[in-house]
N, CA and C of each residue as an Amber inpcrd file, in Angstrom:
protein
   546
  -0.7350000   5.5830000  11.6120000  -1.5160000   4.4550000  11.1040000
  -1.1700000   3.2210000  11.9160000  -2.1170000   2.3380000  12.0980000
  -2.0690000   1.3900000  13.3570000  -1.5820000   0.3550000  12.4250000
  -1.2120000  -1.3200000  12.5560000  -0.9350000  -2.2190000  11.9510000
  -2.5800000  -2.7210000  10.7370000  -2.5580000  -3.6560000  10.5060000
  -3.3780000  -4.2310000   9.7520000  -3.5050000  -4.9510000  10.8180000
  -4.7400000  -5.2940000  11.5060000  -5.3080000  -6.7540000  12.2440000
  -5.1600000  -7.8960000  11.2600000  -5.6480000  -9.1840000  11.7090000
  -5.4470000 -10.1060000  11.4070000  -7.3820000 -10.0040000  10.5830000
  -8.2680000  -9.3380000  12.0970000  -9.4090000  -8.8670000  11.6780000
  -9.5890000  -8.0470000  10.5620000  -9.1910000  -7.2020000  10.7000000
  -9.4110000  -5.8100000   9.5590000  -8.9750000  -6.8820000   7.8050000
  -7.6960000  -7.4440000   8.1460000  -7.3530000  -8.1430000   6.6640000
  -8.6540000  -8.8430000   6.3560000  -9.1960000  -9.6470000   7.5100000
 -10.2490000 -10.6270000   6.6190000 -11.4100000 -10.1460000   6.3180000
 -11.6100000  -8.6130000   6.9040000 -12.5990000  -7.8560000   6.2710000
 -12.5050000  -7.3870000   5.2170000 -11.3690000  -6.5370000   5.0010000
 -11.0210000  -5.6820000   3.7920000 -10.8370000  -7.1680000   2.2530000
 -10.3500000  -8.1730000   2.5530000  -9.7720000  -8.5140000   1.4020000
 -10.5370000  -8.8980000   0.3820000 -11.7350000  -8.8410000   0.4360000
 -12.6570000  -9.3200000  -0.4900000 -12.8610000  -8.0660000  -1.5880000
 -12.5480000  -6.6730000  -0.8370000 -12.6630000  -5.7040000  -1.4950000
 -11.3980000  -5.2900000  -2.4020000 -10.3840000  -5.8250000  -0.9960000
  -9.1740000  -6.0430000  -2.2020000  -9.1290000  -6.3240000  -3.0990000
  -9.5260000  -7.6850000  -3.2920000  -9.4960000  -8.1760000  -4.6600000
 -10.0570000  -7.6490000  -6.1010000 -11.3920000  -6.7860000  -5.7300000
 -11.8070000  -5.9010000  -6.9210000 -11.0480000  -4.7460000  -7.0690000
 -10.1210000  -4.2550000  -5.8480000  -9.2040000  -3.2830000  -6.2850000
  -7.8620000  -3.8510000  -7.3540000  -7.8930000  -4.9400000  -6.9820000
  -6.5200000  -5.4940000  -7.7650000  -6.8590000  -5.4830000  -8.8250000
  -8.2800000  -6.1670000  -9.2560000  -8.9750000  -6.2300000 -10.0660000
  -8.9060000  -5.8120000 -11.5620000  -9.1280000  -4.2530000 -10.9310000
  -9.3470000  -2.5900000 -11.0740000  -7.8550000  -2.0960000 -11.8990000
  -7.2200000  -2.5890000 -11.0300000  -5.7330000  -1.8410000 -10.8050000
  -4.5550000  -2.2130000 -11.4570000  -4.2970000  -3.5330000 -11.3090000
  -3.0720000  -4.2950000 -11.7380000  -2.7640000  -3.5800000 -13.0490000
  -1.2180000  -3.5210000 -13.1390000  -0.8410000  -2.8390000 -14.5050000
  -0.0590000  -3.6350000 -14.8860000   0.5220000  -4.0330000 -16.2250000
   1.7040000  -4.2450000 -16.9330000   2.3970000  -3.6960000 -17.9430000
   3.6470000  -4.2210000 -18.0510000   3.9070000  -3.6110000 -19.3110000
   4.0840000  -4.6790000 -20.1700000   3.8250000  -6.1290000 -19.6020000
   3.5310000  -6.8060000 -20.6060000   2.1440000  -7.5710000 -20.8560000
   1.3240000  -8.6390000 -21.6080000   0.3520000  -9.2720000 -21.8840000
  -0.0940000  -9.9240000 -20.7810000  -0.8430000 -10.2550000 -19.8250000
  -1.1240000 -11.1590000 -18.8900000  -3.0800000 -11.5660000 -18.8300000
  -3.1590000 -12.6570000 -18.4920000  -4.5200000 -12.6270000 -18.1780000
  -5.0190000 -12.7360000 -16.6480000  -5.8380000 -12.8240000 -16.4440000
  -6.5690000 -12.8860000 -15.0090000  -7.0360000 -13.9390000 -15.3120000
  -6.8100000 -15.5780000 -14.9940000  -7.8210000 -16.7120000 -15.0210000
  -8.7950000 -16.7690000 -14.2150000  -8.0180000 -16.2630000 -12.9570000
  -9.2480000 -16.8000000 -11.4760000  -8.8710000 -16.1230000 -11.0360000
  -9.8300000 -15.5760000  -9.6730000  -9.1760000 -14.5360000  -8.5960000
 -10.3930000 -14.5210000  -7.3380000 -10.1340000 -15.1290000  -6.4090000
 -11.2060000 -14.9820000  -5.5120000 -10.7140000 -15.5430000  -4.6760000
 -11.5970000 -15.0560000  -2.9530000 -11.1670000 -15.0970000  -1.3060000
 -12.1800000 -16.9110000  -1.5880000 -10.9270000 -16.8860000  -0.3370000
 -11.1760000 -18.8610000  -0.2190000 -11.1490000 -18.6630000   1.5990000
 -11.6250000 -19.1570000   1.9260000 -11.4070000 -19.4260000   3.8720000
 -11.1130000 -20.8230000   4.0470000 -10.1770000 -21.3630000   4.8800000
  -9.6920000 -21.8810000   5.6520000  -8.8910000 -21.6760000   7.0020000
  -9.6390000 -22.5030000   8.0880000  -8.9070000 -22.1290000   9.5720000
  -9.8150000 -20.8420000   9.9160000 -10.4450000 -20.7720000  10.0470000
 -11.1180000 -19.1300000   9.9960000 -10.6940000 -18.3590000   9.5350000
  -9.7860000 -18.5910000   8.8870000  -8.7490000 -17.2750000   8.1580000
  -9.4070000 -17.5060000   6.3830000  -9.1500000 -15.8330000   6.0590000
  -9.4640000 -15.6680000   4.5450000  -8.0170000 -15.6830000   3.7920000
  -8.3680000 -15.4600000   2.3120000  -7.3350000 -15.5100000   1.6430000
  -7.3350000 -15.1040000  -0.1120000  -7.0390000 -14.5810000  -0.2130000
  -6.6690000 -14.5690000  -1.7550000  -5.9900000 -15.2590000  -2.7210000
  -6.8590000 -16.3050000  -3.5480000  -6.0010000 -17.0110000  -4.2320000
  -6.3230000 -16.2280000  -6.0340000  -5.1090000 -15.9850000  -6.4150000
  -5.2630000 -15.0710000  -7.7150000  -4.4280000 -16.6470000  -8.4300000
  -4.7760000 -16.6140000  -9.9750000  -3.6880000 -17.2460000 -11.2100000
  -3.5400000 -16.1690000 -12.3450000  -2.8180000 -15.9890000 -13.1220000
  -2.6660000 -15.3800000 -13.9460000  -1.8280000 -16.1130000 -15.2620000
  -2.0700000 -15.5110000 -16.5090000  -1.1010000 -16.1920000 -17.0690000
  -0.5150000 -15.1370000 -17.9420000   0.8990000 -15.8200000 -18.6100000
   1.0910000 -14.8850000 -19.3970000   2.3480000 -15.8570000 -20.6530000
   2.1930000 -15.0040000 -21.6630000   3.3650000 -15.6580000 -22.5950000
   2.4400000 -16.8050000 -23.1550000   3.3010000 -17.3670000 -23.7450000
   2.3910000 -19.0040000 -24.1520000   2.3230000 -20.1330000 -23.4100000
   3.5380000 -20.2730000 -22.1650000   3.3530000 -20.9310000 -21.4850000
   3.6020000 -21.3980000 -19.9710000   3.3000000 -19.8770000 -19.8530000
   4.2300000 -19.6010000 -18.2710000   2.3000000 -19.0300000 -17.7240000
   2.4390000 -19.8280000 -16.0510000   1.0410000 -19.4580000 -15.1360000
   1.6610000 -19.3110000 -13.7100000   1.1790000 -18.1730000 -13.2450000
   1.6130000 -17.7540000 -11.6100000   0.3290000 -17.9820000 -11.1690000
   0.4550000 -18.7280000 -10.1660000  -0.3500000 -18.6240000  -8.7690000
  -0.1930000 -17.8970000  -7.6930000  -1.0830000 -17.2440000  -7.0810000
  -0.5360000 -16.4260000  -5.7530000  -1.3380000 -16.3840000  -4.5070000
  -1.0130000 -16.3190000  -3.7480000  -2.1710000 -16.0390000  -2.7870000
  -1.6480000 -14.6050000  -1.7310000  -2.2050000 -14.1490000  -1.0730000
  -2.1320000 -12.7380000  -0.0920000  -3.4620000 -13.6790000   1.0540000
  -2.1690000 -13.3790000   2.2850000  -2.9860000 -13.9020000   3.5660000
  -2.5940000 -13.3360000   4.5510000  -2.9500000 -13.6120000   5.3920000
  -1.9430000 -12.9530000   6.7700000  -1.1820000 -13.6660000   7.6880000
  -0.4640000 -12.8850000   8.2490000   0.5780000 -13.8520000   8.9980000
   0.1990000 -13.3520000  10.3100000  -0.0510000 -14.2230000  11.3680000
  -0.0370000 -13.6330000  12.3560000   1.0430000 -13.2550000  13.1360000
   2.0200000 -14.2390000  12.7460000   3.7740000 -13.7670000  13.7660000
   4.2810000 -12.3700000  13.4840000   4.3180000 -12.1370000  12.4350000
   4.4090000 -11.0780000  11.5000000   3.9060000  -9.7390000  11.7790000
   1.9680000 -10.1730000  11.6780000   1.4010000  -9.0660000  12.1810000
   1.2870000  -8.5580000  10.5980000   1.0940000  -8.8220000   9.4920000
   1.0800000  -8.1570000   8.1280000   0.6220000  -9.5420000   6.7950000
   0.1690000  -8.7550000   6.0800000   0.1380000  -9.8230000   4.8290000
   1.1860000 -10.0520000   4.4240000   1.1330000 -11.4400000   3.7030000
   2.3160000 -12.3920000   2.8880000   2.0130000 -12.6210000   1.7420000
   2.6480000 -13.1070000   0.6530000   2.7500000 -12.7750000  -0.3070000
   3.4170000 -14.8220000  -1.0570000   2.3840000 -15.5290000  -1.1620000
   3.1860000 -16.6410000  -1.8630000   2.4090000 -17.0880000  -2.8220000
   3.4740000 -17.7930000  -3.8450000   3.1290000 -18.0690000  -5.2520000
   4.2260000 -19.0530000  -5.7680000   3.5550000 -19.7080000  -7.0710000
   4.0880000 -21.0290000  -7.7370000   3.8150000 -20.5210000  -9.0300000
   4.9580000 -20.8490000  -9.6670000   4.9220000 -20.5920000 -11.0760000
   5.1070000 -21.9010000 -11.9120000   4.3440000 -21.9790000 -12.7940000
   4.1350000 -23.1770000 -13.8960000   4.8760000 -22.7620000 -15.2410000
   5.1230000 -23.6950000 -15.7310000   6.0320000 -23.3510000 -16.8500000
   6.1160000 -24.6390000 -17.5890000   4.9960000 -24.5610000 -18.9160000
   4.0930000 -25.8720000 -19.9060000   3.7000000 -26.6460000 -18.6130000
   2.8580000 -26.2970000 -17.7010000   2.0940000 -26.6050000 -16.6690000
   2.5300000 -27.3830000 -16.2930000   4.2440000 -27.2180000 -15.8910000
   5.1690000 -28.0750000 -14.7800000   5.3130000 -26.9340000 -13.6940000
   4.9330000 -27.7480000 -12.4850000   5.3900000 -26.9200000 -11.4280000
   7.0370000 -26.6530000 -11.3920000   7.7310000 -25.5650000 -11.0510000
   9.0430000 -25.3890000 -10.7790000   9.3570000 -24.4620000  -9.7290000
  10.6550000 -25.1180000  -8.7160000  10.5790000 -24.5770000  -7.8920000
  11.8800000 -24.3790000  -7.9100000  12.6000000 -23.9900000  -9.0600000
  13.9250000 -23.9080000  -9.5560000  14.1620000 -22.5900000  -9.7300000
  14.6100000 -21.4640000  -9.3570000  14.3570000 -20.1640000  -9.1720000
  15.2690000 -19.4440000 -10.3280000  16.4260000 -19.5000000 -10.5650000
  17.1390000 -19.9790000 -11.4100000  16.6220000 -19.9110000 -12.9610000
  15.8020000 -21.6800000 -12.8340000  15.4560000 -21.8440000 -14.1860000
  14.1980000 -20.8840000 -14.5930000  13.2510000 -21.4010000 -13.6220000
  12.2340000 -19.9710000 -13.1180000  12.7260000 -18.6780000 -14.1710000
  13.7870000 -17.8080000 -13.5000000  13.5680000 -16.6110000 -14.7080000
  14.5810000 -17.0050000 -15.7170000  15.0730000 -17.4870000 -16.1500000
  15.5810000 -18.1270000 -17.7370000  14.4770000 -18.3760000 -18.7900000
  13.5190000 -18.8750000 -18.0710000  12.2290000 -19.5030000 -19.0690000
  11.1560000 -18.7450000 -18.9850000  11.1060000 -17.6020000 -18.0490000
   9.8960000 -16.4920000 -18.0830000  10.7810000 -15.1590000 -19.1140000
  12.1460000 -15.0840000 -19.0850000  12.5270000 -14.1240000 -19.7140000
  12.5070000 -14.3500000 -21.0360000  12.7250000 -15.6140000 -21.7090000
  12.7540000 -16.2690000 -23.0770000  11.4890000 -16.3880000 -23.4000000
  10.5670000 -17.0020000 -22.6900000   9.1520000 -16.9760000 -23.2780000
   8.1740000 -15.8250000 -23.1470000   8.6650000 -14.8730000 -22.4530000
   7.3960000 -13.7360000 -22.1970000   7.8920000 -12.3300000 -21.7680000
   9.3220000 -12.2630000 -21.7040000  10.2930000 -10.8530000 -21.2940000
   9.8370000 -10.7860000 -20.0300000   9.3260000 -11.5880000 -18.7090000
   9.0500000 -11.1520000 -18.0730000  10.1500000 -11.2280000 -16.8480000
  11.1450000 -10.2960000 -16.1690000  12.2680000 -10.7190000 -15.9280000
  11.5380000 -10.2690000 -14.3940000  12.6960000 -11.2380000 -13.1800000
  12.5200000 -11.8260000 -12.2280000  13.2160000 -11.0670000 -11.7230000
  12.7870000 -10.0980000 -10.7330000  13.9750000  -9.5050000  -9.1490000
  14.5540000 -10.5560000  -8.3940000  16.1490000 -10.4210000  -8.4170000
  16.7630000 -11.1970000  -7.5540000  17.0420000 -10.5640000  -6.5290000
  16.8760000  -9.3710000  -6.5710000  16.8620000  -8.7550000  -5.1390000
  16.1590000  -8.9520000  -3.8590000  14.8910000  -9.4660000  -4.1200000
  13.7970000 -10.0640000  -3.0140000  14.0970000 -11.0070000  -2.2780000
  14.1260000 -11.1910000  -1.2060000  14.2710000 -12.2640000  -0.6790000
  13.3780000 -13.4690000  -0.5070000  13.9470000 -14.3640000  -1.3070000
  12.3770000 -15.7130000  -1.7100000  12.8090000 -16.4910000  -1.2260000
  11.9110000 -17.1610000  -0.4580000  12.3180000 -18.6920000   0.0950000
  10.8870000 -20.0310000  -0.0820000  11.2680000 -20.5530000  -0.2810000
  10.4240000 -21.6890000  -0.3510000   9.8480000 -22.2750000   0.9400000
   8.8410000 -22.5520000   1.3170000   7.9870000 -22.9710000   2.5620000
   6.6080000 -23.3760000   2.0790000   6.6490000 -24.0800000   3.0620000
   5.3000000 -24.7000000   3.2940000   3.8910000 -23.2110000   3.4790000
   3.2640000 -23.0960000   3.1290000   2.2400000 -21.8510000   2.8540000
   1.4590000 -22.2840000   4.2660000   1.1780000 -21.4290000   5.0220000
   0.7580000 -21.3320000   6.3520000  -0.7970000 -22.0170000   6.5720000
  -1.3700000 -21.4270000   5.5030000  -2.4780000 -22.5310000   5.5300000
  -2.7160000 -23.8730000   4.5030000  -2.0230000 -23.5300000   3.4400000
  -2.5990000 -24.4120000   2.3380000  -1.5370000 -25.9640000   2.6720000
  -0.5600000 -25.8200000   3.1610000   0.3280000 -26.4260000   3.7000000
   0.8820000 -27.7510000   2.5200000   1.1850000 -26.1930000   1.4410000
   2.2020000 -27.1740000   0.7160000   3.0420000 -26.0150000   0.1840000
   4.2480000 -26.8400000  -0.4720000   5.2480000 -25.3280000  -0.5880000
   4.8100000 -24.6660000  -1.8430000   5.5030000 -23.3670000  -1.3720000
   5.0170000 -22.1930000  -1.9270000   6.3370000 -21.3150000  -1.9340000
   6.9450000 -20.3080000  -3.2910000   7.4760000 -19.3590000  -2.9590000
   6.9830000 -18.6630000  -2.3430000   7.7820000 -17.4880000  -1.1320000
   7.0190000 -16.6900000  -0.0760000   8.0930000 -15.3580000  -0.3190000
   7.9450000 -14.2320000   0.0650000   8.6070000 -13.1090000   0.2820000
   8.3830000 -12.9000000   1.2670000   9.9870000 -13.2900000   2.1680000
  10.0100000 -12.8570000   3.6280000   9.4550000 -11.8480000   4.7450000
   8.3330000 -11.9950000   5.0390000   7.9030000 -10.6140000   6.0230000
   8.8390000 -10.0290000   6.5340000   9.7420000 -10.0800000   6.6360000
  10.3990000  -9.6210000   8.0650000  10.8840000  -8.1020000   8.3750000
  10.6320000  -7.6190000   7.1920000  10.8400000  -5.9940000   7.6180000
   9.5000000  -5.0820000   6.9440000   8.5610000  -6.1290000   6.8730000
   7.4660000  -5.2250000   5.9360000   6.6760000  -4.4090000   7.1470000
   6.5170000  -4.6250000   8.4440000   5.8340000  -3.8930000   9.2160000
   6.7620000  -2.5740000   9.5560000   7.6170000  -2.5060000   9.5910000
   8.1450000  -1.0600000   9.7160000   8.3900000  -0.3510000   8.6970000
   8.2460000  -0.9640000   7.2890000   8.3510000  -0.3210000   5.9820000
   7.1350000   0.3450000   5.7640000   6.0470000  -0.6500000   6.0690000
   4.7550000   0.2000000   5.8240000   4.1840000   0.7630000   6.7900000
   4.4530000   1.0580000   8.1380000   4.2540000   2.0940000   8.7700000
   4.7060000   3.1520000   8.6830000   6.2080000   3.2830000   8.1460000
   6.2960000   4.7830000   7.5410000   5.9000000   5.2650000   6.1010000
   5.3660000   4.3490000   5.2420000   4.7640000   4.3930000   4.1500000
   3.4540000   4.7660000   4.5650000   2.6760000   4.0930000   4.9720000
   0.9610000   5.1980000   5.0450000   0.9910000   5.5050000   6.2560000
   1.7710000   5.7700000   7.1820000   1.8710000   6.9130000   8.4950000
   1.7930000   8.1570000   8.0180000   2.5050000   8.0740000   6.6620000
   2.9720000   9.8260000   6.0100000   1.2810000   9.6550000   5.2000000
   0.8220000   9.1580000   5.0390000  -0.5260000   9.5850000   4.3480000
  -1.0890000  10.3750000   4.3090000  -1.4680000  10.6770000   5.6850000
  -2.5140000  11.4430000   6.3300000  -1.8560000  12.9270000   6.0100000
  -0.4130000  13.3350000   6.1510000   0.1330000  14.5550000   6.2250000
  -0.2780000  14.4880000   4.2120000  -0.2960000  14.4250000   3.5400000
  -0.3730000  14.5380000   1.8790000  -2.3630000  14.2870000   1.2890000
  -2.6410000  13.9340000   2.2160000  -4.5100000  13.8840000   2.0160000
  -5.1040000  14.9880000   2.8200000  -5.5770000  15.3920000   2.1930000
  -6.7610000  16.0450000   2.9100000  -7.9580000  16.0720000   3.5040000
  -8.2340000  16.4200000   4.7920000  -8.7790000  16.2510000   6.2090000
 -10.4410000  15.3100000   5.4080000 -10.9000000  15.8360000   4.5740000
 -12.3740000  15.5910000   4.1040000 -11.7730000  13.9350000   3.1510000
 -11.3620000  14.2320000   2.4700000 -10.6710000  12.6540000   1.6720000
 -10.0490000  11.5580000   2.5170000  -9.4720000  12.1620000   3.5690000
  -8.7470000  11.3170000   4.6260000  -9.9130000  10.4840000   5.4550000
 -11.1530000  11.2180000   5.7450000 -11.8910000  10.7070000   6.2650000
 -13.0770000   9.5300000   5.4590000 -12.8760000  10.0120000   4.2120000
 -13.2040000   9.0420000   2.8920000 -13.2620000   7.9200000   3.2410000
 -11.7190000   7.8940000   2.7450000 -10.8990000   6.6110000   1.9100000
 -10.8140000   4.9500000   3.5390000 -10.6750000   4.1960000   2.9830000
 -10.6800000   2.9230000   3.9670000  -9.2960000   2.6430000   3.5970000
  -8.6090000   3.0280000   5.2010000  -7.2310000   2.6620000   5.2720000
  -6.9490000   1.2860000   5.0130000  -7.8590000   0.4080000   5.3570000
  -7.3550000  -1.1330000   5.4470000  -6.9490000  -0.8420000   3.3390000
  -7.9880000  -0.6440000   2.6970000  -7.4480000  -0.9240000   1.2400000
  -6.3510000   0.0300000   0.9140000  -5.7480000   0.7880000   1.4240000
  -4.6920000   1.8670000   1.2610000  -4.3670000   0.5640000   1.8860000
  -3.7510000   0.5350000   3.2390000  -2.7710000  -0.5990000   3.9390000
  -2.2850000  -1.7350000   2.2940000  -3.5050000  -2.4500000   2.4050000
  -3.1300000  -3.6820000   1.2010000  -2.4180000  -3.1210000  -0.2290000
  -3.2060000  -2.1090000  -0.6260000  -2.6570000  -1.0800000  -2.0390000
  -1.2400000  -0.5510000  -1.6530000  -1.0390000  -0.8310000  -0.5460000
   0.4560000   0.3340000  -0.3580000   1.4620000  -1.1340000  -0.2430000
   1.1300000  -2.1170000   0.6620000   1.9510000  -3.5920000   0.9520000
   1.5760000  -4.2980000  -0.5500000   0.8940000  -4.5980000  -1.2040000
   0.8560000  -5.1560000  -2.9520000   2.4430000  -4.3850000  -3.4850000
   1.9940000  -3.5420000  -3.0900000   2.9150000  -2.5160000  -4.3850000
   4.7210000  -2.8560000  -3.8530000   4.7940000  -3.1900000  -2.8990000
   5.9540000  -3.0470000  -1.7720000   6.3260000  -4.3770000  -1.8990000
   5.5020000  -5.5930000  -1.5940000   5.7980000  -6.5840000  -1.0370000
   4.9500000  -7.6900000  -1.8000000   4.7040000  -7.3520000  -2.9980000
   3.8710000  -8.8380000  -3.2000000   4.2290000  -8.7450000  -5.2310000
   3.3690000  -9.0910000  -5.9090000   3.8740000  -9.2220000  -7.3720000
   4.8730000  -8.3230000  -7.2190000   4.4050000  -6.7860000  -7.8040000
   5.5230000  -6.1180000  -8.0030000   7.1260000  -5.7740000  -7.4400000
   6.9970000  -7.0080000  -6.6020000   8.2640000  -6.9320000  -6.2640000
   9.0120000  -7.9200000  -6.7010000   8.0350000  -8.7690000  -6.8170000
   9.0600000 -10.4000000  -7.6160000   9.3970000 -10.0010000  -9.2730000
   8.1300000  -9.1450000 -10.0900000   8.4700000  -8.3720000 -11.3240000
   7.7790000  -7.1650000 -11.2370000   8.8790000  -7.0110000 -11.1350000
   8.6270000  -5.2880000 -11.5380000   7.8560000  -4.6560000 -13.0040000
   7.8540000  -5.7380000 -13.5940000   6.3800000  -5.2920000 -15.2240000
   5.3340000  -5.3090000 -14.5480000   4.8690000  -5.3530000 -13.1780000
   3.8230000  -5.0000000 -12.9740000   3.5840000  -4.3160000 -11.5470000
   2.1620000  -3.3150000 -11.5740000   1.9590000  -2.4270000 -10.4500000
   1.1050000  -2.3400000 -10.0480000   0.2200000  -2.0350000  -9.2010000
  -0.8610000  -1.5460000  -8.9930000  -0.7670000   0.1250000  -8.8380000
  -1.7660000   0.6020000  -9.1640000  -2.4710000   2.3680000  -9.1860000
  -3.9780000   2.4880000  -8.8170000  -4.1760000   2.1440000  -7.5590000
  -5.4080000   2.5310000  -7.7770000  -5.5210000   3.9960000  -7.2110000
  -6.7470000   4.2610000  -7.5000000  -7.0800000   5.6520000  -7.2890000
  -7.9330000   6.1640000  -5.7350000  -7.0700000   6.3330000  -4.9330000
  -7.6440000   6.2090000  -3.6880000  -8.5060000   7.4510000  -3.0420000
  -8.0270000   8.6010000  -3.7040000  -8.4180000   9.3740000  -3.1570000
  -9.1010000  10.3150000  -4.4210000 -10.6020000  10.9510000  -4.1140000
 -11.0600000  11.6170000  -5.5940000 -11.1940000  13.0110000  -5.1510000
């Protein structure tokens, strides 16, 4: 399996988004407020909000990086619709108000968001292109020749990097499943 273009992302992601749509799981309460591709710079983007609990709202977006060579993964969490960029307090007040507990294992850093150019939590690219090349490289050997020729790798690519590198990695109460192959 080849990388994700910078092209192929701004094709596929519109479709993404009805897969996420589709897909997103929890194991706890959440809503979908908004969810739709925005362009800026010629580049597309996914800006999702969600909410959950009584008073906790994530923002996110999925874009691409070009240094990288892969999608990124950044988001702001509100909490009684104060921005916080306190990571810390962050899961103290998502675990008390909504059980929704926070991986400290990820590596999060705060930055300026590549296009929107204000800060943003981000989950470091930096090893996601060799993670997911041996993640849907092995695809093809577990699908079969007629389904393989189906399915649109770019939304496998994004469905396989979501699951790896974007919500479900900051909380793990949530997943995506979509159903790629029938």
């Amino acid at each position: 399996m080849n990388i994700l273009t910078n092209q192929e992302f701004n094709a596929a992601i519109g479709q993404f988004k009805g897969v996420l749509l589709d897909n997103l799981q929890s194991m706890i309460k959440f809503k979908v407020v908004a969810i739709d591709v925005k362009h800026v710079n010629d580049e597309n983007y996914l800006f999702a909000c969600i909410t959950f609990g009584n008073n906790a709202r994530l923002e996110f977006t999925i874009s691409y990086d070009n240094f990288y060579q892969v999608p990124i993964f950044c988001f702001r969490i509100y909490i009684d619709e104060r921005l916080n960029f306190d990571i810390v307090e962050i899961g103290e007040n998502l675990r008390e108000s909504s059980k929704l507990i926070l991986n400290k294992v990820v590596e999060i850093s705060i930055t300026d968001h590549h296009l929107l150019n204000q800060p943003w939590f981000q989950i470091h690219p930096c090893e996601t292109l060799d993670t997911l090349h041996t993640h849907v490289s092995s695809q093809k050997e577990f699908t079969s020749e007629q389904n393989y020729k189906d399915y649109d790798s770019s939304i496998a690519y994004l469905s396989c990097w979501f699951g790896l590198y974007a919500l479900p990695a900051i909380f793990p109460q949530f997943s995506i499943r979509p159903i790629m192959y029938s």
